[in-house]
N, C-alpha and C positions, 0 to 999 in steps of 0.2 A: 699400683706399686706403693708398697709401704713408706712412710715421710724417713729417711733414715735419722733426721733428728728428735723426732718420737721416739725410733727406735734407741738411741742410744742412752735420751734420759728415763725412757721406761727400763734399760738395761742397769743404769746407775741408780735408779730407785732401789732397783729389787737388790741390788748389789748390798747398798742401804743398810736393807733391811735385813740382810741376811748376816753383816757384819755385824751391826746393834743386836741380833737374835745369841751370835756366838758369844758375844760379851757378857753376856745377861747366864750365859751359862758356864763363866771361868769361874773359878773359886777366887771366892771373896777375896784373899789377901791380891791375888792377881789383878781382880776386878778396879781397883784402886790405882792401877798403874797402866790399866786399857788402854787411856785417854791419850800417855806420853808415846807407850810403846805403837798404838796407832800412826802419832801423825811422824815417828821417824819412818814406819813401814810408808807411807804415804809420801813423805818427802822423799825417802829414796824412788817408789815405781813413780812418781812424777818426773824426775829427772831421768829416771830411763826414759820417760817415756818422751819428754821435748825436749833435753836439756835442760840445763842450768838457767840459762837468762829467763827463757820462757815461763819455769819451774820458779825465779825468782819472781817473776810478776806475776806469775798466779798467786802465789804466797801472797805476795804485797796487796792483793787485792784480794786475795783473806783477810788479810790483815785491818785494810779498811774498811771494809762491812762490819767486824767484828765491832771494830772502833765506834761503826754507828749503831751497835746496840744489835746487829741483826745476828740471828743465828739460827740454821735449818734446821726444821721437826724433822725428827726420823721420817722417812720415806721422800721426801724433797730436798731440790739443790739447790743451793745459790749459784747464780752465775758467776765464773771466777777467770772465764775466757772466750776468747772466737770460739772455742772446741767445743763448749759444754753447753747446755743449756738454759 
């Protein structure tokens, strides 16, 4: 039986990659504004997806990695909960 926590960071890799793939082919003036328009798409299906408090300390704990300099190469993820990997 496959590890299903394999399976779900092999699934948010490839997600990854496929997000940074479409970025890379918006038009320029668009390409500039990826970054913001990204992380509201990303805060709202985060909050679909645990709620808010949950959604709040994942965030926050964005937030602190960030703080310490870290930040994922395309195709890998930082860990940001119980959930993820």
């Amino acid at each position: 039986m496959a590890d299903p926590t394999f399976e779900r960071l092999a699934a948010l890799q490839r997600a990854m990659r496929l997000i940074a793939d479409a970025v890379e082919r918006l038009p320029q003036e668009c390409r500039d504004l990826a970054g913001n328009a990204l992380l509201n798409v990303a805060a709202e299906a985060v909050v679909e997806d645990v709620g808010c408090t949950q959604a709040s300390r994942i965030f926050s704990r964005l937030g602190d990695l960030l703080g310490e300099g870290r930040q994922p190469p395309i195709g890998e993820a930082l860990p940001l909960s119980g959930f993820d990997a």
